[in-house]
C-alpha positions in Angstrom: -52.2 32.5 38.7 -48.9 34.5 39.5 -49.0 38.1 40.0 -46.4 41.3 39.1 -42.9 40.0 40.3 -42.3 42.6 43.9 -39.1 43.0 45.8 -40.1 42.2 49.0 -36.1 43.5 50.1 -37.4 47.2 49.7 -39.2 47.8 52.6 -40.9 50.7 54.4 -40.9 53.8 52.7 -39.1 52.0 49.8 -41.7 49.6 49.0 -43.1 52.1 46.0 -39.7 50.3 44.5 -40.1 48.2 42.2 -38.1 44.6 41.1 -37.1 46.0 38.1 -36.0 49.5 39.4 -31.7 50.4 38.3 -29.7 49.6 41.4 -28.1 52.8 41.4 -31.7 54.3 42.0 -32.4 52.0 44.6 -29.1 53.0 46.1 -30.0 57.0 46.0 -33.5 56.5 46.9 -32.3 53.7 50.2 -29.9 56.4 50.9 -32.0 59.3 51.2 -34.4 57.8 53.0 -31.9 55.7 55.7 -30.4 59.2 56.5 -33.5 60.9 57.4 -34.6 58.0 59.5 -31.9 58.5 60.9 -32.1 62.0 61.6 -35.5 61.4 64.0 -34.3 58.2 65.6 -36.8 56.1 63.6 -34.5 53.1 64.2 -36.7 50.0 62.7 -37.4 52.5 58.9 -33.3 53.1 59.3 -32.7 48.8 59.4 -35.1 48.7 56.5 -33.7 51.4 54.4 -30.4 50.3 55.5 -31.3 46.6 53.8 -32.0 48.2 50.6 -28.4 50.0 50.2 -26.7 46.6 51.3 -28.9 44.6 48.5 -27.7 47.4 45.9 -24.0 47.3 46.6 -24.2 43.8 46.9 -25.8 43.7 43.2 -23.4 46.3 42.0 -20.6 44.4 43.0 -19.7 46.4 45.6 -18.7 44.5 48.3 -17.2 46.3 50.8 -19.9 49.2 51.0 -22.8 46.0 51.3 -20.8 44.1 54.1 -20.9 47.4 55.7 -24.3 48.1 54.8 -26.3 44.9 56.2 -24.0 44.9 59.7 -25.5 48.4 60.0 -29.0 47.0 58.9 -28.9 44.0 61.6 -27.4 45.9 64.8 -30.3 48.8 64.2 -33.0 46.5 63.7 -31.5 44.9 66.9 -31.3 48.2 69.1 -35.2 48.6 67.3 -36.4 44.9 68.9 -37.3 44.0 65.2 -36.7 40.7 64.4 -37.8 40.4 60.9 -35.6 43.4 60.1 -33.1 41.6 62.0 -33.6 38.4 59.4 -33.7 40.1 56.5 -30.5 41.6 57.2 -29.0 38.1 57.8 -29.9 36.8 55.0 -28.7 40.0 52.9 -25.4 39.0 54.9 -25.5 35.5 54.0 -26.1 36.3 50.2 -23.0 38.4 50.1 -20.8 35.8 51.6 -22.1 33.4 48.9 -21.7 36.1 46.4 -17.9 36.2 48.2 -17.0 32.6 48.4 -17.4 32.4 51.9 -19.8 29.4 51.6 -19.7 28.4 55.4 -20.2 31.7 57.0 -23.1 31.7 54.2 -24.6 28.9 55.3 -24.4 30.0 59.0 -26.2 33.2 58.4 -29.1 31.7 56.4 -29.7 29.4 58.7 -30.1 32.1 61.3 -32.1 33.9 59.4 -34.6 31.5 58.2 -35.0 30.5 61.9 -35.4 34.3 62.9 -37.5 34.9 60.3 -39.9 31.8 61.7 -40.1 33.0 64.8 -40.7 36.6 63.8 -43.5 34.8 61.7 -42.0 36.6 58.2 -42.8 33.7 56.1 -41.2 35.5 53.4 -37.6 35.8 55.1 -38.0 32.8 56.1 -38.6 31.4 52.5 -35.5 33.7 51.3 -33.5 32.3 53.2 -34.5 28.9 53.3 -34.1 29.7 49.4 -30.0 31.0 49.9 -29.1 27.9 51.9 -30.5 25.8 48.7 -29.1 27.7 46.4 -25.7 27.5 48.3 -25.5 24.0 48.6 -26.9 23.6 44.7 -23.6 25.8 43.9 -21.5 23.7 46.0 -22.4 21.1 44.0 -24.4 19.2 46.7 -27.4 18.3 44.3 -28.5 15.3 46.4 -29.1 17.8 49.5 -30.7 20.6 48.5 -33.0 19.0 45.5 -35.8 18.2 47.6 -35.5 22.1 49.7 -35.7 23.2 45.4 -38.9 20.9 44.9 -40.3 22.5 48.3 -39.6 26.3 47.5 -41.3 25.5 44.3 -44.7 24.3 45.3 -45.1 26.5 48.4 -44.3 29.6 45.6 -46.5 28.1 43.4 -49.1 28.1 46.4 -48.9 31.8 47.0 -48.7 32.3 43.9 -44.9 34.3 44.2 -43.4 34.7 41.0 -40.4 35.8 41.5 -39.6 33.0 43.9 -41.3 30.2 41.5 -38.9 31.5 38.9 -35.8 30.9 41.1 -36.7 27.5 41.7 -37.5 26.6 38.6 -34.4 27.9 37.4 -32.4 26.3 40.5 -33.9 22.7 39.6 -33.3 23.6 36.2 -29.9 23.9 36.8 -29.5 21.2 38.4 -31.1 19.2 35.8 -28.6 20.5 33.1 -25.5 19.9 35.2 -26.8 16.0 35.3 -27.0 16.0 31.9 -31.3 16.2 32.0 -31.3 18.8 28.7 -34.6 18.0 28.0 -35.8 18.7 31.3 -33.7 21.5 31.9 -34.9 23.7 29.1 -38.5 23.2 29.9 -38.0 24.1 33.3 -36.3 27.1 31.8 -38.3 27.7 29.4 -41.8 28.0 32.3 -39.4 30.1 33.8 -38.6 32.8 31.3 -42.6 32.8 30.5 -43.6 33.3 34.5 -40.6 36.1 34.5 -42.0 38.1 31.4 -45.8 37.7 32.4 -44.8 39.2 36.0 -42.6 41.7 34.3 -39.6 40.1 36.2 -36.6 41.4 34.3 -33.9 39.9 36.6 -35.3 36.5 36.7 -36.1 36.4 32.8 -32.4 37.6 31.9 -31.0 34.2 34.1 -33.9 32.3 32.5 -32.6 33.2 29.3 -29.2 32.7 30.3 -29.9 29.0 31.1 -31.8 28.2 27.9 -28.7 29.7 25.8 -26.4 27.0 27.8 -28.7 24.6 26.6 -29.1 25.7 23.2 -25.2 25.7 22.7 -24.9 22.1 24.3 -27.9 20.3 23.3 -29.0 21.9 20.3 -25.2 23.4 19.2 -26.6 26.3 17.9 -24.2 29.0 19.1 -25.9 31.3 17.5 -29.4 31.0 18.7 -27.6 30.9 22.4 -25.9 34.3 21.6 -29.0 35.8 20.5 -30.7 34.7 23.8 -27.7 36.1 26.0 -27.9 39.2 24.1 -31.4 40.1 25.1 -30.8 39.4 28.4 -28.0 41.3 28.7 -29.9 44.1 27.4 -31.6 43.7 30.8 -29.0 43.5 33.0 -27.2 46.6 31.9 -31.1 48.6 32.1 -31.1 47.3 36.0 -27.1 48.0 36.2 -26.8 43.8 37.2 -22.7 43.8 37.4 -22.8 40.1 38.6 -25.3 39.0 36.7 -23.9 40.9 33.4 -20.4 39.5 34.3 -22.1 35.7 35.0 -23.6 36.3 31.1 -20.5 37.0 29.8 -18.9 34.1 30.9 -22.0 32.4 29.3 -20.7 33.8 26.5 -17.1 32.4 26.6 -18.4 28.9 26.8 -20.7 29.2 23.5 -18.0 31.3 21.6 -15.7 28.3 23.3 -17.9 25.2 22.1 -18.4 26.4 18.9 -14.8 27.0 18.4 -14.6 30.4 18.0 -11.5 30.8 20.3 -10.1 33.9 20.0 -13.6 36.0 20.7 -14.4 33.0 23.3 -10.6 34.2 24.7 -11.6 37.9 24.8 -15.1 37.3 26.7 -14.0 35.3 28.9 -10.7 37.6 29.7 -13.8 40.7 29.6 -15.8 38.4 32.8 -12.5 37.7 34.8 -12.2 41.7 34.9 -15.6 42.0 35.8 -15.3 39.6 38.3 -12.8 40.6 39.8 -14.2 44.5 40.1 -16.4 43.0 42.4 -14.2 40.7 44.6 -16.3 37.8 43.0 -13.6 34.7 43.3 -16.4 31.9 42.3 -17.1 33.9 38.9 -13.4 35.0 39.1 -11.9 31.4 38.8 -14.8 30.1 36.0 -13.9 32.8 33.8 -10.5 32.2 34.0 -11.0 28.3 33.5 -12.2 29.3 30.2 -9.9 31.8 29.1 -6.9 29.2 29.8 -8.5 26.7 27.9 -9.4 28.9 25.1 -5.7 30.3 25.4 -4.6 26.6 25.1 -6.5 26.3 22.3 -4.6 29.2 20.8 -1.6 27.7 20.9 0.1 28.4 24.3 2.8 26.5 25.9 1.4 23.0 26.9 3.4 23.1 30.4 1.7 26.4 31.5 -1.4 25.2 31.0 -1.3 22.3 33.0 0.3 24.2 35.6 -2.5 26.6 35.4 -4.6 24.4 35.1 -3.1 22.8 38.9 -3.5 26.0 40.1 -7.3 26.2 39.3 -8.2 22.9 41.2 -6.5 23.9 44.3 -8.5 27.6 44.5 -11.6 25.8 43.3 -11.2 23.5 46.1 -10.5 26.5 48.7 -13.7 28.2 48.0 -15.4 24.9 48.2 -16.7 23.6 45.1 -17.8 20.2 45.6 -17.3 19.0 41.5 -14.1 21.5 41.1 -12.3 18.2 40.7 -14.4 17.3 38.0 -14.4 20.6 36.1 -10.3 20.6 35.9 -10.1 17.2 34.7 -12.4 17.4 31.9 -10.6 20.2 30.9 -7.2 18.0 31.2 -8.4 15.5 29.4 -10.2 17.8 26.8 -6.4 19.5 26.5 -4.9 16.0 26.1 -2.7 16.5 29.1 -3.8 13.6 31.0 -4.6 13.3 34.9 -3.6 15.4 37.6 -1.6 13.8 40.5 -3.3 12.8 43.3 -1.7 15.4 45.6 -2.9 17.9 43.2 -6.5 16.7 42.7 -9.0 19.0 44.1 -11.4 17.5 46.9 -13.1 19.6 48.7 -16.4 18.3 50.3 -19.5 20.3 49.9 -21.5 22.2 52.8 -20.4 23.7 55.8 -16.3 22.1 55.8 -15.2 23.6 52.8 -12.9 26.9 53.6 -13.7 29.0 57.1 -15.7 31.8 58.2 -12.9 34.7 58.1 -14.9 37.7 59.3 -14.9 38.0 62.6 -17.4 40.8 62.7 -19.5 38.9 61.0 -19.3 35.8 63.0 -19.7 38.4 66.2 -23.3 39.1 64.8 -23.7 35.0 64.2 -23.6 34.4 67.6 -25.6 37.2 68.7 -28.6 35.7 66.6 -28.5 32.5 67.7 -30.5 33.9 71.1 -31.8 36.9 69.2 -35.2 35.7 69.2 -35.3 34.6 73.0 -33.9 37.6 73.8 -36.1 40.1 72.1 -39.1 38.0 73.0 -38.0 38.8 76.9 
């Protein structure tokens, strides 16, 4: 039914790439080949090489290089007339701001990219990006949104017969499932995802697979060290494919199974291992999980019951500024799991999910926003 998992982001002369290639040769290999399109003009191969080095610094955590990187990508496939290389580059964009906290200049780039990609008739931009704005919103916390945009990815994957994109929607509902407290449904859903993954030799998509189905394991099942085993093989493929964000995203995995099986000074020293890994990459979403845990475990530990709580304070109020819709939640639980009680209501975190939380802060990005929204009017002239 499915096919080998292919990385539809290395285009033109990179397409020989494949989804499981190490970033850093992706990087070399983008490189090469974006400088000598460069060389003779070939504008549209240099915005398609050029989307392969932003998707690699992006996965290596390197965020300033990729925000450079898909800006170049976008205003060369826009001197080229080439809209689809135009929308992948948007939605390369888009995926970093995510990746950045910057959830509505995220949104606002996906969007424009899933309608350049239509009308560039790319279904599979168009899908990827239709794909970021659910996964944005499913990360915001926004489940009621973005569940039936999951449940549509899924069955027009399933259709064509995409593996790599029915594995990230069955891990998206997935996740949604577990975070409503669906464990049963969760780990199957997992579980057809880590089998999909490894039949279509998708290493990326069976290390989160594996990820989810250790969080399960640990809650459901409280086997912590079933769940370690599982993280441990997948992190055996993220550090093959050089995955910083998804290595650092395992860790913290790590902290909370270490965490709920008590083990708090190792839970303490993985979790204090992803906050530096997280913040390598400018990664404040990761950045301010890990440290949730590591204050908790710390707490745990002993520390002073005052600085916890005002740690703890602290927490809700970034939460709330990058936008997480059940930040709230996530610092009371942890109040009340501390026995420290409520936070005030001045200090409670409410940010609402979607396009209010926080504000789009790059101005050259925004500059490039409004120059897609007539993009494809204008090149069709």
């Amino acid at each position: 039914m499915y096919g080998k998992a292919f990385a539809p982001e290395y285009q033109g002369a990179l397409t020989t790439l494949s989804v499981n290639s190490s970033l850093t040769d992706v990087l070399a290999a983008g490189t090469e080949q974006l400088r000598a399109a460069e060389r003779v003009g070939a504008r549209a191969e240099a915005a398609r090489s050029g989307l392969a080095v932003a998707e690699a610094h992006r996965r290596l955590g390197q965020v300033a290089d990729a925000d450079r990187a898909w800006k170049a990508s976008y205003r060369t496939a826009r001197e080229a007339g080439d809209e689809g290389a135009m929308a992948w580059a948007l939605w390369s964009g888009g995926t970093l701001a995510r990746q950045r906290g910057a959830f509505p200049l995220a949104w606002r780039l996906l969007r424009l990219a899933a309608e350049l990609g239509e009308h560039a008739g790319d279904v599979v931009v168009r899908g990827y990006s239709l794909a970021g704005l659910a996964e944005t919103g499913r990360i915001q916390g926004d489940y009621a949104a973005v569940t039936e945009l999951h449940e549509q990815l899924l069955a027009e994957a399933r259709k064509r017969g995409e593996a790599r994109h029915t594995v990230w929607a069955l891990e998206g509902i997935a996740q949604i499932h577990r975070n409503t407290g669906a464990y049963d449904t969760a780990y199957a859903m997992f579980e057809e995802a880590a089998q999909i993954a490894a039949r279509a030799e998708d290493r990326r998509g069976h290390a989160w697979a594996l990820r989810g189905l250790a969080d399960i394991v640990s809650v459901r099942d409280q086997d912590p060290d079933r769940a370690l085993e599982l993280l441990s093989e997948a992190e055996a493929s993220c550090r093959a494919m050089n995955l910083s964000g998804a290595l650092a995203y395992n860790h913290k995995m790590r902290g909370n199974v270490l965490y709920r099986a008590g083990r708090y000074e190792r839970a303490r020293d993985v979790y204090a291992q992803a906050l530096a890994e997280f913040e390598a990459m400018s990664e404040p979403r990761g950045r301010a999980l890990a440290r949730l845990g590591l204050v908790k475990s710390l707490a745990r530990l002993g520390r002073d019951r005052a600085e916890t709580a005002t740690d703890l304070a602290e927490l809700a109020r970034v939460l709330e500024s990058i936008g997480l819709r059940h930040a709230g939640r996530m610092v009371e639980r942890a109040r009340t799991e501390l026995g420290l009680g409520l936070l005030s209501p001045a200090g409670q975190a409410t940010a609402e999910s979607g396009e209010g939380a926080g504000a789009d802060t790059d101005a050259d990005a925004v500059a490039i926003a409004h120059s897609a929204d007539g993009a494809g009017t204008e090149v069709a002239r």
